[in-house]
C-alpha positions in Angstrom: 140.0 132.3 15.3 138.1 129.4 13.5 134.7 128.5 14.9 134.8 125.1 16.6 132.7 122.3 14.3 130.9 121.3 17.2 130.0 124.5 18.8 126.8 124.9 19.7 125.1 121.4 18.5 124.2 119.5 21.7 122.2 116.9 19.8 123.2 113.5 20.2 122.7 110.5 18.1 119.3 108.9 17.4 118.7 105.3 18.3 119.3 103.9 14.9 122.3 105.8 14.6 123.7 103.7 18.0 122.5 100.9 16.1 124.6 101.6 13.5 127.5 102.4 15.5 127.0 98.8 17.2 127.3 97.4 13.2 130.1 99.4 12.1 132.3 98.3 15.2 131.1 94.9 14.3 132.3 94.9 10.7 135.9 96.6 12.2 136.2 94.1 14.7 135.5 91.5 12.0 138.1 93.3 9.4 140.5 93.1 12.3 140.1 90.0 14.1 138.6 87.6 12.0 140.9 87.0 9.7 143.3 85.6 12.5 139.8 83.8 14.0 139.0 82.0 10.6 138.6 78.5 11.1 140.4 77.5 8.0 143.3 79.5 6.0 142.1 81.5 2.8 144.2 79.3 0.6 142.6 76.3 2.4 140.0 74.7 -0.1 138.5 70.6 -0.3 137.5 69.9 -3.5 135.4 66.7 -2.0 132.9 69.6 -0.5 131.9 71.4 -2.6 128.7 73.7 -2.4 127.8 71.8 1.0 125.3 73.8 2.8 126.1 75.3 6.9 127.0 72.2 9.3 129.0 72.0 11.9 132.3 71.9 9.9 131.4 74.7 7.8 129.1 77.0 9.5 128.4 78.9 6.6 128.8 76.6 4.7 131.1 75.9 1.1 131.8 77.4 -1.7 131.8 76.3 -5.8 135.8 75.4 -4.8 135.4 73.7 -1.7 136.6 77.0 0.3 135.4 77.7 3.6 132.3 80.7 3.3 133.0 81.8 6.6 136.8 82.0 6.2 136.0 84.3 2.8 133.4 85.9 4.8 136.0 87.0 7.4 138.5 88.1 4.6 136.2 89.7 2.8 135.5 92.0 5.2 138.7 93.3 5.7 138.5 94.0 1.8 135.1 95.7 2.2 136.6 98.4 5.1 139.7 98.7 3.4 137.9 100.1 0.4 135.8 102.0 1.5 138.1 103.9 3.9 140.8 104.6 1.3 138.8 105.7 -1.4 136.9 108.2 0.6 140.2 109.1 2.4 141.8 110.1 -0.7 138.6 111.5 -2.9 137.7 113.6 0.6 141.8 114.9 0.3 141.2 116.0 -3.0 137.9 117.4 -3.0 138.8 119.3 0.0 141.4 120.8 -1.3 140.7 121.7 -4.7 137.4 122.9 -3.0 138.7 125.4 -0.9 140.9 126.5 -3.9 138.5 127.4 -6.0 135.9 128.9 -3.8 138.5 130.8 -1.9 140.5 131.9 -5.0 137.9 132.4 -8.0 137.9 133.5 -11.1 139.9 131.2 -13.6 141.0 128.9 -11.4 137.1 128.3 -10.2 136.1 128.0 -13.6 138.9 125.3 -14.6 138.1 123.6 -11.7 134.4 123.6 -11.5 134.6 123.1 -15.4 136.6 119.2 -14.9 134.6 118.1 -11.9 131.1 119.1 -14.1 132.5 116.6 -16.7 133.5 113.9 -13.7 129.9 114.0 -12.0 128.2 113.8 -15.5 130.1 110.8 -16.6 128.6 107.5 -14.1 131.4 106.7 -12.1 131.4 103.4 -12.0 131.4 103.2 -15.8 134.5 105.3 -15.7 135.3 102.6 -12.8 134.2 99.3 -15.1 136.7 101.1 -17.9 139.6 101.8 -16.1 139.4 98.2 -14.4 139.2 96.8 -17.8 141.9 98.4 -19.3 144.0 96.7 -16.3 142.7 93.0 -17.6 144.0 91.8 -13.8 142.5 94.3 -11.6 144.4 94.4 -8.0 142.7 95.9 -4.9 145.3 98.6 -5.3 143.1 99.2 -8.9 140.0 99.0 -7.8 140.5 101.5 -4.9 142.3 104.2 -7.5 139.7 103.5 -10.1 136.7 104.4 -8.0 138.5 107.6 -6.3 139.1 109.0 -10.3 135.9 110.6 -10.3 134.6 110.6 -6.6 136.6 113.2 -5.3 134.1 115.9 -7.5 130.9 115.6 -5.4 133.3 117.2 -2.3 135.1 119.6 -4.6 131.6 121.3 -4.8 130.4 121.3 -1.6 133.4 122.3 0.0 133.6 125.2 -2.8 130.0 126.1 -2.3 130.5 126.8 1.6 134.0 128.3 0.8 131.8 131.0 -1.0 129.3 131.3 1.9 132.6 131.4 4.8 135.1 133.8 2.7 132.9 136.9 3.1 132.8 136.3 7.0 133.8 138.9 9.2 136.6 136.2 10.8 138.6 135.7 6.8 138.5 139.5 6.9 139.7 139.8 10.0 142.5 137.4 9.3 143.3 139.3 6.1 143.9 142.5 8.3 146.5 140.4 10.6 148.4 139.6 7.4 147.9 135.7 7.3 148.7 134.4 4.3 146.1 133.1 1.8 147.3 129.2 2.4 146.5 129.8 6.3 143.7 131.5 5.7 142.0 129.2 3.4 143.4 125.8 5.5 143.7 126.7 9.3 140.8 129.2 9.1 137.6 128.4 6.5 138.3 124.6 5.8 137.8 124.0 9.7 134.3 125.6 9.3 133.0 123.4 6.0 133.7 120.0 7.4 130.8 119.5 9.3 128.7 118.8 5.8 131.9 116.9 4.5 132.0 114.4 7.5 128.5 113.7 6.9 129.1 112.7 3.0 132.3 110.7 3.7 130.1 108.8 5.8 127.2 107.9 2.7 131.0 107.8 0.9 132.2 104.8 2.6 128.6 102.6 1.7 128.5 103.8 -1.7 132.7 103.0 -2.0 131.2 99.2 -0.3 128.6 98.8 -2.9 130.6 100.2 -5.7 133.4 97.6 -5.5 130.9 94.7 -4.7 129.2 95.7 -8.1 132.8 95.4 -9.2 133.6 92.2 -8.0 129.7 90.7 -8.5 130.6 91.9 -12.6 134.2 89.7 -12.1 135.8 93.0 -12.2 136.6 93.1 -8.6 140.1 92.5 -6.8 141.6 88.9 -8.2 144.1 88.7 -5.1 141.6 89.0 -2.6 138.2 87.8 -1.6 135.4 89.6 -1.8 131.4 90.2 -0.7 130.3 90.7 -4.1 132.7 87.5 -5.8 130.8 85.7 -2.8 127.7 87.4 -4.2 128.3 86.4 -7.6 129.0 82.5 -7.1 125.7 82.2 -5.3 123.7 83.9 -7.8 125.0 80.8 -10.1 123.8 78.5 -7.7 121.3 80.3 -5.9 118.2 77.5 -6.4 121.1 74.5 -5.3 122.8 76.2 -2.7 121.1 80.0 -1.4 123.8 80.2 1.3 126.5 81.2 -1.1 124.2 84.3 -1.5 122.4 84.7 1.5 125.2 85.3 3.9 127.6 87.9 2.0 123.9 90.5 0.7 123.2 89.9 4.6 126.7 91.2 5.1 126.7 94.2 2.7 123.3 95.1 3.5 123.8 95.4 6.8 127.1 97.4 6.6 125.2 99.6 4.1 122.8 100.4 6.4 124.8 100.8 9.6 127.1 103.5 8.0 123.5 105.0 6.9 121.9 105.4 9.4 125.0 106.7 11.4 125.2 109.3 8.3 121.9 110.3 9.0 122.4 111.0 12.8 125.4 113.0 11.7 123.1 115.1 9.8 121.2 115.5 12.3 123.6 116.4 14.6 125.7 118.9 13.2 123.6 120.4 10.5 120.8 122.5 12.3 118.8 123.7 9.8 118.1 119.5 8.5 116.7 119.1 12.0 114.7 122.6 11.8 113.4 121.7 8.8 112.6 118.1 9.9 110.8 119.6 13.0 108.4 122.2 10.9 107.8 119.6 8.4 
């Protein structure tokens, strides 16, 4: 009985949207493959190198330890994805559900809810992210990816509860009222199907803000301790940026490029399965 999320949208994606598919499959390939491709092991360092520029030992180059840049590179990656898929994976979970709760339901249970993700999304999240790292002194990925998904998981709480309101009065939900469904497969198989089209497009800007959010993390010292990182990368070549620029050249190339691939494949998303954006776009 649920309309199908693609129904009706034949438009397909832009050509800076296939551009950023090509970077995105890049950056997973990379996460994948490169660890086992690295030319050195991550543990590998030469303290007789250090801060060398690119050659053809180190392509990209040495770190302040004498560590391969293109090994951390490679590693760091794998960091970079894995963050940014699991903290909009589990904040997307949440705010879905709760969503759908409150919109569907009402009431008190709307106004508890709507009440705790007001304070969440007035309170900077990575403030409440630089706190809870701090309290753990040695942050872990594991930390990092639970203290950034505290407070993220409120932005889709309340779109998913604003289009609950919009779905619920549907001729469909009444319809499956009248059959006797109960509220839990009303609310899961029948009106969350028809929100998720808005929700896939903000998981996408999710997963570059989750990117930049734990390179700010680790660029602060705050970041993962037991693994490299972008922004740890970032934050050695700021030290020696006039001595050595490579140190911060080649991981911002790295996050700026990721940022903007899973951009501008979020904006051919919205394109593509939100009509009135590209109505709007095309009368503006």
């Amino acid at each position: 009985m649920a309309v199908k999320l693609f129904k009706g949208r034949r438009k397909s994606l832009g050509g800076l949207s296939k551009v950023g598919i090509v970077i995105i499959g890049a950056v997973l390939l990379l996460a994948l493959f490169g660890p086992l491709l690295s030319p050195y092991d991550l543990g590998f360092v030469d303290v007789t190198r250090q801060l060398e520029p690119p050659s053809g030992t180190h392509w990209m180059g040495t770190d302040e330890n004498g560590a391969d840049v293109l090994t951390l590179m490679l590693h760091g990656s794998r960091v970079a994805v894995l963050v940014g898929v699991s903290v909009v994976t589990i904040c997307s979970t949440i705010g879905c559900f709760l969503g759908a709760v409150s919109g569907y339901f009402g009431g008190w249970i709307d106004e508890a809810l709507m009440r705790v993700t007001e304070i969440l999304m007035a309170f900077p999240g990575i403030l409440l992210a630089i706190l809870l790292i701090f309290i753990t002194q040695e942050p872990t990925l594991l930390a990092v990816i639970g203290a950034l998904s505290v407070s993220g998981w409120a932005g889709y709480a309340r779109l998913v509860r604003g289009q609950v309101l919009l779905e619920r009065e549907k001729e469909y939900v009444e319809a499956a009222r009248a059959l006797g469904y109960t509220r839990a497969k009303i609310i899961f198989q029948e009106v969350l199907p028809n929100v998720l089209a808005p929700v896939i497009v903000q998981a996408t800007f999710g997963v570059a803000g989750a990117i930049l959010a734990e390179a700010s993390l680790s660029f602060l010292g705050l970041g993962p301790q037991d693994s490299p990182s972008w922004g740890a990368l970032l934050d050695q070549g700021a030290s020696y940026f006039l001595l050595t620029p490579h140190l911060a050249i080649f991981p911002g190339l790295a996050i700026m490029f990721t940022v903007l691939g899973i951009n501008f494949v979020g904006d051919g998303l919205r394109d593509m399965l939100d009509p009135r954006h590209v109505t709007r776009k095309e009368s503006a």
